[in-house]
ZAZA-929845 format. One record per residue (C-alpha): residue number from 0; x, y, z; residue in one letter. Coordinates in steps of 0.001 Angstrom, whole numbers, plus 500000, padded with zeros to 6 digits. Each point is the difference from the previous one (the first is absolute). Layout:
PT   pos        u        v        w   code
PT   NUM        X        Y        Z      A
...
//
This chain:
PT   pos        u        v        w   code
PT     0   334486   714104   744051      X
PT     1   499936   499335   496438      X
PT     2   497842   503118   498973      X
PT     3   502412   502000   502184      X
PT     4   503425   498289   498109      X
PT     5   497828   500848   496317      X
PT     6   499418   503403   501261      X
PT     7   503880   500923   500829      X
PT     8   500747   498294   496814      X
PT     9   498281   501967   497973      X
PT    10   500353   503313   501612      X
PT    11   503758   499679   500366      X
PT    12   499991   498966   495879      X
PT    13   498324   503247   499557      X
PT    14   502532   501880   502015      X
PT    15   502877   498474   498071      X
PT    16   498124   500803   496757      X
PT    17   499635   503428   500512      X
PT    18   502180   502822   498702      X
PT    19   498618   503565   500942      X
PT    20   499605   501065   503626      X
PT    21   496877   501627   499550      X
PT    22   498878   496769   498825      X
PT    23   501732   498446   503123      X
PT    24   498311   502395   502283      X
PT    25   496774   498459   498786      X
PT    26   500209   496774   500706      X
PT    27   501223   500796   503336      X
PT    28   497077   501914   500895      X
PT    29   497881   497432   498411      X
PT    30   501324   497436   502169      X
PT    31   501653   500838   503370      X
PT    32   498447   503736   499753      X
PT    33   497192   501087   502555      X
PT    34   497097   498313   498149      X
PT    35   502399   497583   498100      X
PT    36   498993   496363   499311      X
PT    37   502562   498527   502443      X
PT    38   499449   502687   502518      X
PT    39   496128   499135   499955      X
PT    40   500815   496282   500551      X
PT    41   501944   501380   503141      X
PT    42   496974   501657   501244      X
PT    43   497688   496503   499712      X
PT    44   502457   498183   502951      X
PT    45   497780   501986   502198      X
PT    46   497351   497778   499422      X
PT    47   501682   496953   499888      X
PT    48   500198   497433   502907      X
PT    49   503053   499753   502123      X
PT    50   501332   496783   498263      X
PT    51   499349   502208   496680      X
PT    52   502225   502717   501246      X
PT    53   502932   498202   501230      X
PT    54   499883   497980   496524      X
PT    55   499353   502799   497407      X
PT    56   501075   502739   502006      X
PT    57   503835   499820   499572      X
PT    58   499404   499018   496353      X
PT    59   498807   502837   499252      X
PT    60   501831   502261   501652      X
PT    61   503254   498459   498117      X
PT    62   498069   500400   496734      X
PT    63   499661   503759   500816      X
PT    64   503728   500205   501039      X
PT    65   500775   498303   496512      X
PT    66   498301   502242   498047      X
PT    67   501348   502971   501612      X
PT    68   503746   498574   499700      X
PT    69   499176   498925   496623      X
PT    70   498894   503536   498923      X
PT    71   502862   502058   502009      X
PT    72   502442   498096   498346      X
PT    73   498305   500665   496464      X
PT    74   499459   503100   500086      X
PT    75   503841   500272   501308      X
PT    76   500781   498346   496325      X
PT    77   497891   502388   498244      X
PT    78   501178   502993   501480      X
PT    79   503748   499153   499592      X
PT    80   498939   498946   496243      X
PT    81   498141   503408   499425      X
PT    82   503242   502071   501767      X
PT    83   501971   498083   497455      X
PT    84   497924   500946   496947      X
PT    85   500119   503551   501202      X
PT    86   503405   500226   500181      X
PT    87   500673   498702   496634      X
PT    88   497509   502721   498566      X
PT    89   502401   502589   501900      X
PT    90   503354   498743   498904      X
PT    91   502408   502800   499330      X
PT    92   502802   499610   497968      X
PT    93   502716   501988   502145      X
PT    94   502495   499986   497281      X
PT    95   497996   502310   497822      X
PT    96   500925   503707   500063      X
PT    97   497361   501827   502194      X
PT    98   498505   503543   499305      X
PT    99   501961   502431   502090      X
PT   100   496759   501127   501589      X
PT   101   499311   496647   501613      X
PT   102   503604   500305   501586      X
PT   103   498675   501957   503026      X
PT   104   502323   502759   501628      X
PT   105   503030   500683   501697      X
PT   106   499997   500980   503217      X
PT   107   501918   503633   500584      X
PT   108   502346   497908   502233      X
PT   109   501417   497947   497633      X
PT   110   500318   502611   497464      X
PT   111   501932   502264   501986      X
PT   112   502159   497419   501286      X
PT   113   501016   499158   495828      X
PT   114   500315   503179   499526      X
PT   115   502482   500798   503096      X
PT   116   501714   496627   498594      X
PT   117   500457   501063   496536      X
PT   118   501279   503398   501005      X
PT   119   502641   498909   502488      X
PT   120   500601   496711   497417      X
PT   121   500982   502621   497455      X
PT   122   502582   501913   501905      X
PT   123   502004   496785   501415      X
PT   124   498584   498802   502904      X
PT   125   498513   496052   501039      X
PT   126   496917   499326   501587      X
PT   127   500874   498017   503537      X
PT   128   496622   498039   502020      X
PT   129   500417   499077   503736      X
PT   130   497407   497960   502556      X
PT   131   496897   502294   500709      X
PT   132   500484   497946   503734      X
PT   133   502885   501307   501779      X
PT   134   502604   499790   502658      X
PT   135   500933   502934   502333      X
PT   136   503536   500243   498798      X
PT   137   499367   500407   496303      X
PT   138   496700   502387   500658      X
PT   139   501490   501896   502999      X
PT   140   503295   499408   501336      X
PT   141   502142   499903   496727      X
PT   142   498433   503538   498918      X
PT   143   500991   501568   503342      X
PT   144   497457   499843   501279      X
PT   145   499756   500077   503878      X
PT   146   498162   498000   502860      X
PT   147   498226   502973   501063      X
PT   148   498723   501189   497000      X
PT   149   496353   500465   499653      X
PT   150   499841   497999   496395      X
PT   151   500958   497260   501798      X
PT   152   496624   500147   502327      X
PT   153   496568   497427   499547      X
PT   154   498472   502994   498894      X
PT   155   501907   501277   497108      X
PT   156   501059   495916   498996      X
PT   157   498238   497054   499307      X
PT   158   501886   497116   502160      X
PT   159   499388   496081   499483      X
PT   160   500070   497951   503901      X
PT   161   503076   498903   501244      X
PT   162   502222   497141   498922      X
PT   163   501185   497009   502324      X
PT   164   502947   502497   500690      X
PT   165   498031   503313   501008      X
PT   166   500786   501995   496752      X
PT   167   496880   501582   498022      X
PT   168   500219   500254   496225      X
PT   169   498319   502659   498242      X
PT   170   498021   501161   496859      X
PT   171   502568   502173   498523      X
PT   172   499252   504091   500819      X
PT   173   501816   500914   496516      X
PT   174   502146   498452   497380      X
PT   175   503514   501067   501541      X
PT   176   500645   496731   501222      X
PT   177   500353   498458   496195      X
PT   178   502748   502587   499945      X
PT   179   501647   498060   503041      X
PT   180   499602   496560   498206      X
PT   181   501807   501735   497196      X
PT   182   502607   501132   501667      X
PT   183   500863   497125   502031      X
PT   184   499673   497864   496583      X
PT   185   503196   500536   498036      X
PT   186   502753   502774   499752      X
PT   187   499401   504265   498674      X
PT   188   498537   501183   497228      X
PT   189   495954   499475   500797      X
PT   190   497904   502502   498083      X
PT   191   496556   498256   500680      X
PT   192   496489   501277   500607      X
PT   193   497374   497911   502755      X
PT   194   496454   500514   498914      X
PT   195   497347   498137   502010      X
PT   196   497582   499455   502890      X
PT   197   500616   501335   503602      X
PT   198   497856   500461   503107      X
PT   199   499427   502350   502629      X
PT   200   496983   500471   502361      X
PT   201   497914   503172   498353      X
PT   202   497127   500681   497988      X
PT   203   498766   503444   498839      X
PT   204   499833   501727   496958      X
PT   205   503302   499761   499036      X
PT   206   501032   496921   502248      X
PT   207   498965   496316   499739      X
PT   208   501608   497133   502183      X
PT   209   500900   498666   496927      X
PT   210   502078   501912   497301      X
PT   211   502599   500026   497090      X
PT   212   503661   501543   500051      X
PT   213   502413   500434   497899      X
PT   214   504062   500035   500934      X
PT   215   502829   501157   498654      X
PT   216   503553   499099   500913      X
PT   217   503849   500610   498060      X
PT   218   503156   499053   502022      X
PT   219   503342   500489   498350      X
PT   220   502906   501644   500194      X
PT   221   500131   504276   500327      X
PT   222   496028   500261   499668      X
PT   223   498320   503156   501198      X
PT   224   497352   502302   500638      X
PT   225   500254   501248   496065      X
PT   226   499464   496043   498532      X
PT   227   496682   500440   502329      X
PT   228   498783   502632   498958      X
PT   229   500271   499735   496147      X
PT   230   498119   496425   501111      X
PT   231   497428   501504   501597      X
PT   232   499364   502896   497081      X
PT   233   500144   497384   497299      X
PT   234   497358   497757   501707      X
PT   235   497827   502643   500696      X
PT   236   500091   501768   496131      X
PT   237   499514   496466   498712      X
PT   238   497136   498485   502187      X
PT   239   498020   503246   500111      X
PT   240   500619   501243   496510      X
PT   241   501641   503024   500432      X
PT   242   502674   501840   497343      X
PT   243   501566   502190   503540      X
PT   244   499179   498679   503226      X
PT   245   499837   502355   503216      X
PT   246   501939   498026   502950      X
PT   247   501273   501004   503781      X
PT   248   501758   498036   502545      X
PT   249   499009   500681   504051      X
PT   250   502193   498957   501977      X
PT   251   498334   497431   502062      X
PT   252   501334   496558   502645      X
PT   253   499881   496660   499045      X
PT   254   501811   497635   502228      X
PT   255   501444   498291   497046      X
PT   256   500959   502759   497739      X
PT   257   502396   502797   500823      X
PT   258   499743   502818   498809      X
PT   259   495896   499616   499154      X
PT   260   497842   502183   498611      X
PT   261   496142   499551   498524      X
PT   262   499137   501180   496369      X
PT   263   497469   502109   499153      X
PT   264   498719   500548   496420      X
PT   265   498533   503280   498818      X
PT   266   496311   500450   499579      X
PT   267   496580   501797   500032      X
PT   268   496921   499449   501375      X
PT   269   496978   500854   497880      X
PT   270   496811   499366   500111      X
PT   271   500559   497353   502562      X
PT   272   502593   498317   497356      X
PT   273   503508   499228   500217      X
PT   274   501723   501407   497846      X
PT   275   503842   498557   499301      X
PT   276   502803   502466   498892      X
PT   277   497861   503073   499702      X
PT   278   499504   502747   502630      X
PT   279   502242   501182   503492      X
PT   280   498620   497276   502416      X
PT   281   502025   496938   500779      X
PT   282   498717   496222   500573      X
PT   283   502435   497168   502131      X
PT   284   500493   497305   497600      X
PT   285   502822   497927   501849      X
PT   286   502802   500207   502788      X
PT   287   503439   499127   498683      X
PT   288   503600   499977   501456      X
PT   289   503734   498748   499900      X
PT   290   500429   496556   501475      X
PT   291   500341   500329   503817      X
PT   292   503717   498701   500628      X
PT   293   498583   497818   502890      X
PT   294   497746   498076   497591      X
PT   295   503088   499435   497706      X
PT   296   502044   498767   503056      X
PT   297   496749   498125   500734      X
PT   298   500241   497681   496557      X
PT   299   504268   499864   500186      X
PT   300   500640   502585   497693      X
PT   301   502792   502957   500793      X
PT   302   498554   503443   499962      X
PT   303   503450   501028   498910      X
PT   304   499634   498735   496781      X
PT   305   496366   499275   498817      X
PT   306   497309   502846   500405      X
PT   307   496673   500369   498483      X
PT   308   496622   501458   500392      X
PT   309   496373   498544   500195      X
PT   310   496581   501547   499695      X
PT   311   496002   498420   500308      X
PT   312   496559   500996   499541      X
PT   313   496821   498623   500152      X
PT   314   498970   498637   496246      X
PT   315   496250   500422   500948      X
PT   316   500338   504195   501156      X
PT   317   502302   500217   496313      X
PT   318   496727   498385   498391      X
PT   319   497232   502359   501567      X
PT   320   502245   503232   498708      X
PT   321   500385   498844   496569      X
PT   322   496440   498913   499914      X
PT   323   498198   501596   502383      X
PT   324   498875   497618   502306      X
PT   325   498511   501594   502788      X
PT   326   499581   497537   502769      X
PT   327   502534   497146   500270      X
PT   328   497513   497533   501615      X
PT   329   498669   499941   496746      X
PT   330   502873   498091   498561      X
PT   331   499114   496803   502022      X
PT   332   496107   500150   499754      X
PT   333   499578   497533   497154      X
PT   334   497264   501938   498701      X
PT   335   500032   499326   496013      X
PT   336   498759   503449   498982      X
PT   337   502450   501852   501681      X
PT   338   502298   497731   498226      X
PT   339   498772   500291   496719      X
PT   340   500304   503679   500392      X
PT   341   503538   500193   501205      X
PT   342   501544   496587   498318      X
PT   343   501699   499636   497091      X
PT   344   500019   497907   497083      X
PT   345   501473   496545   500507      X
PT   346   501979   500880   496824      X
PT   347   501116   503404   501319      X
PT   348   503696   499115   500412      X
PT   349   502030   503054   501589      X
PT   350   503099   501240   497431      X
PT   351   501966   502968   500502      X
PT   352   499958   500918   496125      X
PT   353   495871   500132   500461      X
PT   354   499069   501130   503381      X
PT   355   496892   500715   499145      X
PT   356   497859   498445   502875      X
PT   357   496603   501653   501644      X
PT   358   497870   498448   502755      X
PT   359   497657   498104   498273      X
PT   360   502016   499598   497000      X
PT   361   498502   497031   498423      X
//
């Protein structure tokens, strides 16, 4: 008993004295390890009689468990002590300037939505947000649009499970219903644009279940088709860089627009480029329309005096034209080099006196 008390004592001293875990990992092979001096004692209670065992057994076996606790928790110490040295050898000082380099990139995303913002900032409008989670009436019925109509189907929308009352909210299918918020907010004039996230259920090339749109909406008193347009062409010479800009209007349906009509933007297609403003070919950019009367009547406002137009398009299909981004999938890959390529300088702030952005314009 006494040689085994001695023997704790002084390994456990040695333990506590120790302060480098390879050192640690020494004396724990040179004790409880396979051919370890405690481990060796263990293998003599073979040998021993039966009165030995039942006295010396358990001793030893709590020695061994001491040990082991004695050098888990040590080495516990010594590895919190060592995390702590290491992280004092990394301290960065965040309030010092950083080289732009080590900024990393923009994403084309969020440079074409500050770009969108700044040109629609410039000529009057407000940037409006709404919930990217949805209820039927903002996202559907508001915007005249019907029970029947196929958008509203599980496999063009994205619907949560029903509340305690049977209703279904939704992942919004398109911005339009911050228009509806607006509207229903205060009184005439809005002149607002909604960029943000929306969801519908494709994926290809040029779809992904998750996308970016932009909105535009101006109610007010004797607006018409000629306040859209000269929107529309001033947008389109800004964002894309163009001194004369080729535009059409089809006419088109939208439940919530009437008339409606989808813009196209002149083009050529060249060596399997897009080319913007040059050539005879045309591109769809955007559909566009006067506020359907029903959606006014829908938010309480007369039709008799307040009119206005709204037009959207996808902030992601603007991107891959101006840049030529082939695939849109590639947008939401996280894969750094396409990134690098295609991102911008975190400094690369979008101004209309120095549009002078390129895809990979760092």
């Amino acid at each position: 008993m006494e040689d085994l008390q001695k023997l704790e004592t002084a390994i456990i001293a040695e333990i506590t004295a120790c302060d480098d875990l390879s050192r640690l990992e020494d004396i724990r092979v040179a004790e409880v390890g396979k051919k370890g001096r405690v481990s060796l004692m263990m293998r003599e209670i073979g040998k021993m009689s039966p009165e030995e065992k039942k006295n010396f057994g358990p001793k030893l076996n709590a020695l061994k468990n001491k040990i082991n606790n004695a050098i888990a928790d040590h080495k516990t110490e010594l590895e919190a002590q060592a995390l702590n040295l290491r992280l004092l050898s990394e301290h960065i000082d965040i309030t010092l300037p950083s080289p732009p380099e080590n900024l990393g990139s923009i994403h084309p995303i969020s440079q074409v939505m500050d770009e969108v913002a700044e040109i629609f900032t410039e000529i009057g409008f407000s940037i409006a947000e709404g919930p990217e989670i949805e209820e039927d009436f903002y996202n559907f019925t508001a915007l005249n649009i019907p029970e029947e109509h196929p958008a509203r189907q599980m496999h063009d929308t994205f619907y949560l499970p029903e509340d305690k009352d049977g209703k279904r909210k939704l992942l919004r299918t398109h911005t339009s219903p911050v228009q509806i918020r607006t509207m229903m907010s205060g009184p005439p004039p809005y002149r607002i644009i909604a960029p943000g996230r929306t969801y519908r259920c494709d994926s290809d090339a040029t779809h992904t279940p998750m996308f970016h749109q932009v909105e535009a909406l101006v109610i007010d008193k004797d607006i018409h088709m000629g306040h859209l347009k000269w929107c529309i062409e001033e947008f389109c010479r800004k964002f894309f860089e163009l001194d004369n800009v080729k535009i059409r209007f089809r006419p088109s349906y939208f439940p919530f627009t009437e008339p409606s009509a989808e813009v196209d933007i002149g083009c050529a297609f060249k060596d399997g480029e897009i080319l913007i403003g040059e050539g005879d070919d045309w591109l769809e950019i955007m559909g566009c329309g006067m506020v359907n009367a029903r959606v006014l009547e829908n938010v309480n406002l007369d039709p008799g005096e307040y009119q206005g137009f709204a037009f959207g398009m996808g902030l992601d299909r603007i991107a891959m034209l101006k840049w030529g981004i082939p695939d849109l999938r590639e947008f939401f890959a996280a894969d750094l080099r396409w990134l690098k390529h295609y991102g911008f300088a975190a400094l690369d702030i979008p101004s209309l006196s120095t549009q002078n952005h390129k895809a990979g314009g760092k």
